[in-house]
C-alpha positions as CSV (number, residue, x, y, z in Angstrom):
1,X,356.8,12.0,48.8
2,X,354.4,9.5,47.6
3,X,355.4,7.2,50.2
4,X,354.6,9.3,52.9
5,X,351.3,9.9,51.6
6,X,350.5,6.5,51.0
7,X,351.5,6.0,54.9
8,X,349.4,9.3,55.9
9,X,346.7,7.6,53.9
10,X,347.0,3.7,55.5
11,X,347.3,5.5,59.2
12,X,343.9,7.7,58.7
13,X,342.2,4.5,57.5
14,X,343.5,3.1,60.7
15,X,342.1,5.8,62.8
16,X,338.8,5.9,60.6
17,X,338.2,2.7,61.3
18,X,339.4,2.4,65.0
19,X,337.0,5.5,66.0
20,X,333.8,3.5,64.0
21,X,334.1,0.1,65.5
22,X,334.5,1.8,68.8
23,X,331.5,3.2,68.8
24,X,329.4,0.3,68.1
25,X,328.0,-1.5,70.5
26,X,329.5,-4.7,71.8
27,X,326.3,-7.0,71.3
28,X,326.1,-5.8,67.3
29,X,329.4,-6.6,66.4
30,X,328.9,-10.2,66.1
31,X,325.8,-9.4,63.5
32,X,327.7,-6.4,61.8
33,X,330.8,-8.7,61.0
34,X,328.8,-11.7,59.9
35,X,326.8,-8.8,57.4
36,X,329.8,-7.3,56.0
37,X,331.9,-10.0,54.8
38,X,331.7,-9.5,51.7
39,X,333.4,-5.8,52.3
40,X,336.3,-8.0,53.6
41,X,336.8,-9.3,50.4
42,X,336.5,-6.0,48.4
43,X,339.6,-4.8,51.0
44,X,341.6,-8.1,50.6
45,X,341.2,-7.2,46.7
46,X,341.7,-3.6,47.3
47,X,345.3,-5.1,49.0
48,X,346.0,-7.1,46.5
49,X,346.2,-4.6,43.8
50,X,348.3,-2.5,45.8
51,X,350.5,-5.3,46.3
52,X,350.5,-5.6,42.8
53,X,351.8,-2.0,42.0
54,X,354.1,-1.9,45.0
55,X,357.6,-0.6,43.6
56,X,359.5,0.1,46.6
57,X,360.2,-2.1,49.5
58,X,358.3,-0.3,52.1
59,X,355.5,-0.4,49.5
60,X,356.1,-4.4,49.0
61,X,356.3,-4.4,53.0
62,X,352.9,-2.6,53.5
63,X,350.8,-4.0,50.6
64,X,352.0,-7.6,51.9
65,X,350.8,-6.7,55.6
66,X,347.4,-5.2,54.2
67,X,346.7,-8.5,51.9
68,X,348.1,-11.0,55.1
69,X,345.5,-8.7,57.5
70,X,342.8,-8.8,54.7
71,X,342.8,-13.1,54.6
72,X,342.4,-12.8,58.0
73,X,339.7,-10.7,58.6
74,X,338.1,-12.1,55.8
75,X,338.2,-16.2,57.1
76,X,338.0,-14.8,60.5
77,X,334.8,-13.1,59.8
78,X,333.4,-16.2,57.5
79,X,334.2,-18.8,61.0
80,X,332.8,-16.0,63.1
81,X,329.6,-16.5,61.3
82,X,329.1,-20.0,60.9
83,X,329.4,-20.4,64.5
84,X,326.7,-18.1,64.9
85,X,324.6,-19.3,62.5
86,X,325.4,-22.6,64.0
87,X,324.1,-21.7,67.5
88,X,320.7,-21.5,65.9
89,X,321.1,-24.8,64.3
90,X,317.7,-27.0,65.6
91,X,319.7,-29.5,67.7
92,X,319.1,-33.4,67.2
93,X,317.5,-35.1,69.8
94,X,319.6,-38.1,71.2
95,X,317.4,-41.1,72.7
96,X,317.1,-41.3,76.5
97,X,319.3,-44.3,77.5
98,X,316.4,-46.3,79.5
99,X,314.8,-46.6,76.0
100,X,315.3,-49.0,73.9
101,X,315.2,-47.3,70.0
């Protein structure tokens, strides 16, 4: 029984989350993923302790997926933000090749 909770639980997470992203405009998600990291972090370690208490296979199998998706949302939201931050970077002027330097 508790497995099928735990899976009733992961798969209204799923929707949860689905049905808020969707309704978020496509030019904020770029400045809503580069705020929230660090909530990609609490999930990763969220996954990790479930990993961590995992007893049966299916339990090993999810908490496995959920700390592999974590790492990836996480780095994936940390490169996601460094190139946006980088795009506002002041840009180094390179001297005009007629000129001598």
């Amino acid at each position: 029984m508790t497995d099928l909770l735990y899976l009733y639980i992961f798969m209204l997470a799923a929707f949860t989350g689905y049905e808020v992203i969707s309704r978020v405009p496509v030019i904020l998600h770029t400045p809503l993923m580069s705020g929230s990291n660090f909530v990609h972090g609490v999930v990763l370690v969220g996954a990790m302790y479930a990993l961590g208490h995992a007893e049966t296979p299916l339990q090993i199998v999810l908490g496995f997926l959920a700390v592999l998706l974590g790492a990836a949302n996480a780095a994936g939201g940390y490169v996601v933000t460094e190139r946006m931050l980088a795009m506002f970077a002041p840009k180094k002027k390179l001297p005009n090749p007629g000129q001598e330097a």
